[in-house]
NUPA-194630 format. One line per 10 residues: their letters; for each residue x, y, z of C-alpha. Coordinates in steps of 0.5 Angstrom, whole numbers, plus 500, padded with zeros to 3 digits. Layout:
<sites>
A) X/Y/Z; ...;
</sites>
This chain:
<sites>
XXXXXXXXXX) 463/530/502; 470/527/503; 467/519/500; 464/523/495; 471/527/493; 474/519/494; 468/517/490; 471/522/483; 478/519/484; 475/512/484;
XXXXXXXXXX) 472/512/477; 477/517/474; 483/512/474; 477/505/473; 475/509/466; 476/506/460; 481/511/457; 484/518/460; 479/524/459; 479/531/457;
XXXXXXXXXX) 483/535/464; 480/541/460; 473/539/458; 473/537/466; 476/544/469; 471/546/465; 466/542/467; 467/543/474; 468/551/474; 460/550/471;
XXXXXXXXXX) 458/547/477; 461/551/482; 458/557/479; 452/553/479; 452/552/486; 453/559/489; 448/561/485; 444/556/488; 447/557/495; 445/564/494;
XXXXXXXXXX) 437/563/492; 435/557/497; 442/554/500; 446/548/498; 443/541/498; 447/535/499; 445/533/493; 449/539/490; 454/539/494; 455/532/493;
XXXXXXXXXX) 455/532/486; 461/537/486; 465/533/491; 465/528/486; 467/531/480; 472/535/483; 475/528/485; 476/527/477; 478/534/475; 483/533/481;
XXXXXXXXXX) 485/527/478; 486/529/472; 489/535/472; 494/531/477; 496/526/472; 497/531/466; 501/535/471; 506/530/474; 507/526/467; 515/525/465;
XXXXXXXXXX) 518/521/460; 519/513/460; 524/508/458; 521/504/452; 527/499/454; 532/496/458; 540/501/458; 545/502/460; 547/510/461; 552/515/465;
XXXXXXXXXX) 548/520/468; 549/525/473; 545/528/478; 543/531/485; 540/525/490; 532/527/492; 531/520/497; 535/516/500; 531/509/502; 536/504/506;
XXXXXXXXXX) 533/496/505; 536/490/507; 539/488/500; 541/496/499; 541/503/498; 535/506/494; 537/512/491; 531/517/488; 536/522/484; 534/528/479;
XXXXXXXXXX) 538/527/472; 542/533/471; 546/529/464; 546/523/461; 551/520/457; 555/527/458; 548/531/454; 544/535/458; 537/533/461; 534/539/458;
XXXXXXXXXX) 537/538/450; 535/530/451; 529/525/452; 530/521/459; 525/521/466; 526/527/471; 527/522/476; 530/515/476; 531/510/482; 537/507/482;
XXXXXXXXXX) 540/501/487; 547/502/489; 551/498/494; 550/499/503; 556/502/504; 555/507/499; 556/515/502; 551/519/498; 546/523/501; 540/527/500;
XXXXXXXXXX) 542/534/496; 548/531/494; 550/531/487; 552/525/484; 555/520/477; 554/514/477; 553/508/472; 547/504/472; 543/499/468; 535/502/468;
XXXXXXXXXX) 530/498/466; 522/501/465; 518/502/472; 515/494/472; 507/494/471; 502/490/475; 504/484/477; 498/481/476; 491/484/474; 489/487/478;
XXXXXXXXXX) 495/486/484; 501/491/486; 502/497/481; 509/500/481; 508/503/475; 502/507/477; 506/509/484; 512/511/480; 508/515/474; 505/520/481;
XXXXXXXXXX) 512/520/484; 515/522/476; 520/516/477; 521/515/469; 526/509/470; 529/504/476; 535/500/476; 542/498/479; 548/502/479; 556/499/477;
XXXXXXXXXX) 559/500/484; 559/505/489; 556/512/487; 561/518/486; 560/524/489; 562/530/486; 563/536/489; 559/542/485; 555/548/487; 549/549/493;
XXXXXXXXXX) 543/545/491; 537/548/491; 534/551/498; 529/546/499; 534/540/497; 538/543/503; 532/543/508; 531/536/506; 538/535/507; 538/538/513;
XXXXXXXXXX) 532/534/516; 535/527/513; 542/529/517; 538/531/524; 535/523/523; 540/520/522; 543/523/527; 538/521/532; 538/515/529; 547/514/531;
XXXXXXXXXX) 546/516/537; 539/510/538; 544/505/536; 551/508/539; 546/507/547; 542/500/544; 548/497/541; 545/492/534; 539/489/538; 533/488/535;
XXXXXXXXXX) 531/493/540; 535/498/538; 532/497/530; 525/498/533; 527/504/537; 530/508/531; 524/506/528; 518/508/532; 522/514/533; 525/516/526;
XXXXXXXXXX) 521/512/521; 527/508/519; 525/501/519; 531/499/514; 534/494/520; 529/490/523; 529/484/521; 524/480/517; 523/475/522; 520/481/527;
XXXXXXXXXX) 516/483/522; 513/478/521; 511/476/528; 509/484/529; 504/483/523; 502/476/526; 500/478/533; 497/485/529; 502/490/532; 505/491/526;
XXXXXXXXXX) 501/498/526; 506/501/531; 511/501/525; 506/506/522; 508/514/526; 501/515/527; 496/518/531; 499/515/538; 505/516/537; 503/523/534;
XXXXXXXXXX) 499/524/541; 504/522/545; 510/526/543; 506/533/542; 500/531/547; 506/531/552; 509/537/550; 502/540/551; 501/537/558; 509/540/560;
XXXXXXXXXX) 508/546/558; 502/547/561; 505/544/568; 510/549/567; 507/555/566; 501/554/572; 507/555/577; 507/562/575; 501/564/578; 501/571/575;
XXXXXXXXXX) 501/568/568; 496/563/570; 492/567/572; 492/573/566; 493/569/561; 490/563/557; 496/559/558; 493/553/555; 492/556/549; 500/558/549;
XXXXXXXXXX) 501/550/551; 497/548/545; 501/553/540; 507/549/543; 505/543/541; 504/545/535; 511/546/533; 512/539/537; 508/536/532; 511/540/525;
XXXXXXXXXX) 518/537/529; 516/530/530; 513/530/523; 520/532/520; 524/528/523; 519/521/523; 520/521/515; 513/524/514; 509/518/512; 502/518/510;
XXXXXXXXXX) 500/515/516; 504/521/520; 501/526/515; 494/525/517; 496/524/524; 499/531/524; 492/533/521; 488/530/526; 493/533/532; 494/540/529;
XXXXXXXXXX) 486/540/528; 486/539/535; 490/544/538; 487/548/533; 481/547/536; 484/549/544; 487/556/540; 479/557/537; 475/555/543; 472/549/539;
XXXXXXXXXX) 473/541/539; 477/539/534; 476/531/534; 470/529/531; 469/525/524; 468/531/520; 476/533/522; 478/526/520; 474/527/513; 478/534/513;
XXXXXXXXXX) 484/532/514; 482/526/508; 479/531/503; 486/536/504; 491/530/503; 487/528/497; 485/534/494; 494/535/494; 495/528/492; 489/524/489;
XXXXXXXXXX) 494/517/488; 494/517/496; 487/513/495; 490/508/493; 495/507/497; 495/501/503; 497/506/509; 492/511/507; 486/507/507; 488/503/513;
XXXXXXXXXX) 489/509/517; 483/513/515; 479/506/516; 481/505/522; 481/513/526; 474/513/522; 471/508/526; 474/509/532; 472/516/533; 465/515/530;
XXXXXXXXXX) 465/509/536; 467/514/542; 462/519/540; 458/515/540; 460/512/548; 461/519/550; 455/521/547; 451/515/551; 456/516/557; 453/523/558;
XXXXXXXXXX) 447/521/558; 448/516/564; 452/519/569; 447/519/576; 448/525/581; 453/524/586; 457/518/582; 463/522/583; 463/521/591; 465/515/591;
XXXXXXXXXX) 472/513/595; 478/513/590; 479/506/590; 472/506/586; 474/511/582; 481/508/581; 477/502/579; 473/505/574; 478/508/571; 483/503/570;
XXXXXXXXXX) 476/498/567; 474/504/563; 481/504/560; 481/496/559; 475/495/556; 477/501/552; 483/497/549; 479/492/547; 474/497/544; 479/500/540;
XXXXXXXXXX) 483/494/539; 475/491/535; 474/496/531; 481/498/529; 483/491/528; 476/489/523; 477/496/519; 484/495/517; 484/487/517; 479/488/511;
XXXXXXXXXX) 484/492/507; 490/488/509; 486/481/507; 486/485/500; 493/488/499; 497/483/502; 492/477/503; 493/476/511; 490/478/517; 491/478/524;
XXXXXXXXXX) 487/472/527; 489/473/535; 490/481/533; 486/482/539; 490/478/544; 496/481/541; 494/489/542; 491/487/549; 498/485/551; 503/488/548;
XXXXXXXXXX) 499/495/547; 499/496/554; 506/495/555; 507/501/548; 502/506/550; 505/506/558; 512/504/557; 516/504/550; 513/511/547; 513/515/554;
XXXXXXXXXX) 520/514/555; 521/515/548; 519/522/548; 523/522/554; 529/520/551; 528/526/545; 527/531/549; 533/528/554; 538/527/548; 540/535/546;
XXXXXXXXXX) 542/534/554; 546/526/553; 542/524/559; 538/520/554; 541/513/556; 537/512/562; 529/513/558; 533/509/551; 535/503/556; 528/503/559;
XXXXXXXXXX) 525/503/552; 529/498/549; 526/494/555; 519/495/554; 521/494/546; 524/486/548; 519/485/552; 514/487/546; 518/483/542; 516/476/547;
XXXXXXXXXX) 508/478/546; 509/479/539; 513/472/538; 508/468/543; 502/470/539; 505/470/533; 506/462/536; 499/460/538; 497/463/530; 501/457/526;
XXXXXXXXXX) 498/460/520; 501/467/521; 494/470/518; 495/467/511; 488/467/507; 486/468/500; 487/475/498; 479/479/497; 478/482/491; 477/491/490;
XXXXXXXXXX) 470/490/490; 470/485/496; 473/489/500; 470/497/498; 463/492/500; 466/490/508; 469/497/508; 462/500/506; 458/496/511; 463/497/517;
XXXXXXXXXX) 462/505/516; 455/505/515; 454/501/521; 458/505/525; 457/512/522; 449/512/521; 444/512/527; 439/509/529; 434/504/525; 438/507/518;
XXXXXXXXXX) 444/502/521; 440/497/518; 442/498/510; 450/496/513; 447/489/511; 447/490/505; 454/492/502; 455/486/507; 451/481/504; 454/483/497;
XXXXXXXXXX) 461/482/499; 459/475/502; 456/473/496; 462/475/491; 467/471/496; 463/465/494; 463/465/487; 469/469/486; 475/463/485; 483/466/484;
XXXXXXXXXX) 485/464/476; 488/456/474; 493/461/470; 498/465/471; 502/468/466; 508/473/467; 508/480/463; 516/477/461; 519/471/461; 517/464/462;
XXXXXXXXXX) 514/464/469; 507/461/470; 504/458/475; 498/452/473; 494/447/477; 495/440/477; 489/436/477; 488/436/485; 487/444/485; 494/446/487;
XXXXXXXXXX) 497/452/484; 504/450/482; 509/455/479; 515/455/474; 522/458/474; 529/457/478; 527/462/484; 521/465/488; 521/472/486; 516/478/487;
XXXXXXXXXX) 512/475/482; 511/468/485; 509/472/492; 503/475/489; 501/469/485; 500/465/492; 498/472/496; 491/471/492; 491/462/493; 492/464/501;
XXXXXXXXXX) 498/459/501; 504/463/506; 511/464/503; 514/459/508; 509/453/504; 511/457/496; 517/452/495; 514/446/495; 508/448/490; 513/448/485;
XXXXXXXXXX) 511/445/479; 515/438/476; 515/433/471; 510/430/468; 506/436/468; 511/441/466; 517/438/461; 522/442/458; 528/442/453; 533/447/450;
XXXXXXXXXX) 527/449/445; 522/450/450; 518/448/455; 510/445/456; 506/445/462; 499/442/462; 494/446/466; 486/444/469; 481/447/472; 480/448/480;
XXXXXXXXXX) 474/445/479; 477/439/476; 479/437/483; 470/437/485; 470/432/480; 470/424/479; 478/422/480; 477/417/475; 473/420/470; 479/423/465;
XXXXXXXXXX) 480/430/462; 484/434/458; 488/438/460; 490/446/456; 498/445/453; 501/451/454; 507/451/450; 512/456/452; 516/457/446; 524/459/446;
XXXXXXXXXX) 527/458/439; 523/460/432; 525/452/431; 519/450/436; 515/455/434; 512/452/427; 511/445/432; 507/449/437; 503/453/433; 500/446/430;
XXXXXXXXXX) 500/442/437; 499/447/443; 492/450/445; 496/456/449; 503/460/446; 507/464/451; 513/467/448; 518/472/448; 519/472/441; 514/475/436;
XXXXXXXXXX) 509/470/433; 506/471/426; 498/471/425; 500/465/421; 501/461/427; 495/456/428; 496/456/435; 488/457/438; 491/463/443; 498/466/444;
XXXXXXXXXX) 501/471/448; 507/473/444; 512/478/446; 507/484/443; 501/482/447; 505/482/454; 509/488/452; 503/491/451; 497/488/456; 503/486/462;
XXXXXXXXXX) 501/480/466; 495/476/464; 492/471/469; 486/466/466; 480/461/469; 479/455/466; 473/451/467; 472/443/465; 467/443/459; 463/437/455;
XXXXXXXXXX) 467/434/449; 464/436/444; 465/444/447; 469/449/444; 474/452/449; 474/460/449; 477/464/443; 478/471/444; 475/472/437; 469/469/438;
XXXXXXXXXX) 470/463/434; 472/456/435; 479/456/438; 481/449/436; 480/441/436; 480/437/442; 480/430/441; 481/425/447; 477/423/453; 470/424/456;
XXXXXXXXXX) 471/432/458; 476/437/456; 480/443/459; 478/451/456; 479/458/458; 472/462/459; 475/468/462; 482/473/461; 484/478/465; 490/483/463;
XXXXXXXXXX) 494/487/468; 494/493/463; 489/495/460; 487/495/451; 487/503/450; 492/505/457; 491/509/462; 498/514/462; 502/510/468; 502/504/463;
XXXXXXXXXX) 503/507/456; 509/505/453; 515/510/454; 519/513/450; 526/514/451; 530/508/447; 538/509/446; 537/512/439; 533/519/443; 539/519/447;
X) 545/520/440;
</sites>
């Protein structure tokens, strides 16, 4: 049921144009009424209950969009506004403030057209905190789209976030003294003060080593100060996951608040003896989890952390098992039903992934180990039964490091094209040393703290945490490549992950389907090619190949953009550098740029057979613009280029507004060919050589009637007079 609700949310945000969230409603309404008539005659089929999952996904969608909807900047600006601090993100190149915009230029935010929210960079040293009001002047800039079709979307995040507007502050931020702000602002408030008091005290007994950012990490979900270059080994040795608060960290802190309540309430025999004491120990663990979800920062991994392990004490509280695939597909269906965006994001689908395919495959094991337990097998001496412990813990670390590598390594190939090749070594090394060591004195450390006699556990987990950081170093070495490959599309990975879970959800011969959804992901990895143009949404950034099939990039400096571009051509950041295009194949002058770009597949063909490359002209002065328009075979402008331009094909500054970033393919066509027209009809005269260079297909970030998170906005400096 939970697959066919996500299934809802999938083809609600593909559709090529927003629905009718009532006719929808509607529509759902009909269908419920239509299953508990049927459920009343004969009982639901799966069909049925199916059948309403799914359209409750996109009514829920639906209705979420028009709910969460906010003005936007339709341009960059500068403003003065005022208002209370909802979020504070620190990051190594700053402060990120989320604030909610009371006044702008001195006019009320009710009596004006501007965002809800805007997120705003201001300086590290800033002093703002949650609930605090503040003015502050900024420079904003509308939430940016796609970075390439079908690549990171900060606008589709911003618009379900309602931030209408993102920029940098002029200076520090003043905090005003005004009235109390709302209550849940002072909850929030107070909850971010308990972090970063947690966090003061870490560091006051750690010092600034790296392990003291690690231990702020895993305990409070700040991870603003590990350094990137930890990171990168942890994500390389694949213990990049013990960042994520989720479901050891959540077992750990709230199964040992269940395990010493229980201890303690057991010396008193009279209780122990009258009283379900494990149920009282269960409800204490409850209130432990709700506590380590508030102060960890409530990430979507702790979310559904939390959901799992309330389930589960839960389950002692009602006399039923709580952990089974069902539970993980409840916890799913309540996060989604609340926030269907979650779907989309990597930490929702790489921990439901992973706690999906482990609890199937302990059921599994528990259910085969039942059936193989000989009489007296439990007679055996200690030592034996030590033995077999301490095997069927190792061998259960291999099991879960498998299978919870595969699932979220499929996610992480597509997000962020890389996975961890020696993930295993590094989760059979390091996960010991965290699972016995470092999260064990941490919870120690939290529960000693209120008592200051937490020093002694901090310091004993920052020596678990160096030694961590040695495992994940000397893995990250063995694997020189880091993991880097070429990002695997959507549909790729939606096929990987489809066959993972049939073949470890369905039983007997029915595993066999699991072939399927694999041999077509297969199939699609190797006729699918990353595109041979990339073109930015504004600007004069792009990336083209060179006849030998190496993307090469233009502009001063690598940025977020340039990333992405050789996220999908598997090429590490370390290696970006030195693809950055050069003369010949790109010269510019003070009027403008040309760059010449040919086809991956040119670097399969005969080296000297001569081809034709595609011209793209980046145009900067209306004084090229007549030149271009008679020699270029591409335009790429930030001016506004008249139908009259006789240029085959143009991307001027409308068209990128409009349809973003723009990523095409090109292939290597006989002469008397005609490269592609967006028209249908010839797109101009190549003349010269045996082969020529044309487009055979485009892509835009953005799609030609947009959805709502990529309509323009429509805020401009005349709606604020």
């Amino acid at each position: 049921m939970s697959f066919s609700f996500a299934a809802g949310i999938v083809v609600y945000v593909l559709l090529p144009s927003e629905p009718s969230w009532q006719l929808l409603s509607v529509i759902l309404l009909a269908l419920s009424g239509f299953a508990f008539l049927e459920h009343r005659r004969r009982g639901l089929t799966p069909f049925v209950l199916l059948a309403l999952a799914f359209w409750a996904g996109g009514t829920l969608s639906a209705i979420r969009s028009a709910y969460v909807e906010t003005p936007r900047l339709a341009h960059e600006m500068t403003v003065d506004l005022s208002g209370r601090v909802l979020e504070r993100l620190v990051r190594p190149n700053g402060v990120r403030l989320v604030v909610g915009v009371e006044t702008v230029n001195d006019l009320s935010v009710n009596d004006v057209d501007f965002p809800a929210r805007i997120r705003i960079r201001v300086p590290r040293e800033a002093s703002a905190a949650i609930g605090n009001k503040v003015q502050v002047r900024g420079r904003l800039f509308p939430p940016a789209g796609p970075v390439t079709p079908g690549g990171y979307d900060f606008s589709f995040h911003a618009y379900f976030s309602q931030i209408g507007a993102t920029g940098f502050s002029f200076g520090e931020p003043l905090v005003v003294k005004e009235d109390e702000a709302a209550f849940a602002l002072r909850m929030a408030a107070l909850v971010q003060s308990l972090r970063d008091s947690l966090a003061a005290r870490i560091r006051t007994d750690l010092g600034n080593a790296p392990e003291a950012a690690l231990a702020v990490a895993l305990l409070v979900g700040d991870r603003g100060a590990i350094s990137e270059r930890d990171q990168e080994d942890l994500r390389a040795a694949g213990l990049a996951h013990i960042l994520a608060i989720s479901g050891l960290h959540m077992a750990l802190f709230a199964g040992g608040a269940y395990a010493a309540v229980l201890f303690l309430l057991s010396l008193f025999s009279p209780l122990s003896l009258r009283q379900p004491i494990h149920k009282f120990a269960a409800a204490s663990a409850l209130f432990a989890a709700i506590f380590y979800l508030l102060v960890s920062g409530g990430a979507i991994a702790t979310q559904r952390s939390f959901l799992m392990i309330a389930l589960v004490f839960l389950g002692i509280l009602v006399g039923r098992r709580g952990l089974t695939v069902r539970s993980v597909a409840l916890a799913a269906l309540l996060l989604l039903a609340t926030a269907p965006e979650r779907l989309f994001h990597p930490g929702f689908q790489m921990s439901f992934a992973a706690v999906i395919c482990l609890v199937a495959v302990y059921e599994a094991w528990r259910d085969r180990s039942g059936q193989g337990v000989a009489p007296g097998s439990f007679q055996s001496d200690w030592k034996a039964r030590l033995a077999r412990a301490a095997g069927k813990w190792l061998l259960g670390l291999l099991v879960t490091a498998l299978v919870a590598g595969t699932a979220t390594g499929i996610i992480a190939a597509h997000h962020f094209g890389r996975v961890a090749p020696l993930g295993v070594v590094g989760n059979m090394l390091g996960m010991p040393v965290f699972s016995l060591l470092v999260m064990p004195m941490g919870v120690l450390a939290f529960v000693l703290m209120p008592f200051g006699l937490a020093a002694l556990p901090l310091s004993v987990m920052a020596f678990g945490l160096r030694l961590l950081l040695q495992i994940a170093t000397f893995v990250a070495e063995l694997d020189g490549g880091g993991g880097v490959i070429a990002r695997i599309t959507a549909i790729e990975m939606l096929a990987f992950v489809t066959s993972l879970f049939a073949f470890l959800l369905f039983r007997g011969k029915a595993r066999i389907m699991a072939v399927l959804p694999f041999a077509l992901g297969m199939g699609l990895v190797q006729v699918s090619s990353p595109p041979d143009v990339q073109i930015a949404a504004s600007g004069h950034r792009i990336a083209v190949r060179d006849q030998s099939g190496n993307l090469k990039w233009s502009g001063r400096q690598e940025t977020f953009q340039t990333e992405s571009w050789y996220q999908a051509e598997g090429v590490s950041r370390s290696r970006i550098k030195s693809h950055k295009i050069k003369s010949p194949q790109f010269e510019c002058d003070k009027l403008g740029c040309v760059a010449e770009a040919y086809a991956r597949m040119q670097a399969f063909r005969d080296a000297g057979e001569p081809v034709r490359p595609l011209r793209i002209a980046l145009t900067k002065t209306q004084e090229a613009l007549d030149q271009d328009c008679r020699y270029a075979d591409l335009i790429v402008s930030d001016l506004i280029v008249s139908s009259r331009c006789s240029a085959p094909l143009v991307f001027d500054t409308r068209l990128r507004q409009n349809r973003g970033a723009i990523s095409l393919w090109l292939s290597v066509m006989p002469r008397e060919s005609t490269p592609f027209s967006p028209e249908g009809s010839a797109a101009g005269d190549y003349n010269g050589g045996s082969g020529l260079t044309g487009i055979t297909r485009i892509e835009f970030a953005i799609e030609k009637v947009p959805r709502p998170w990529h309509r323009q906005g429509t805020v401009t400096r005349a709606s604020l007079r």
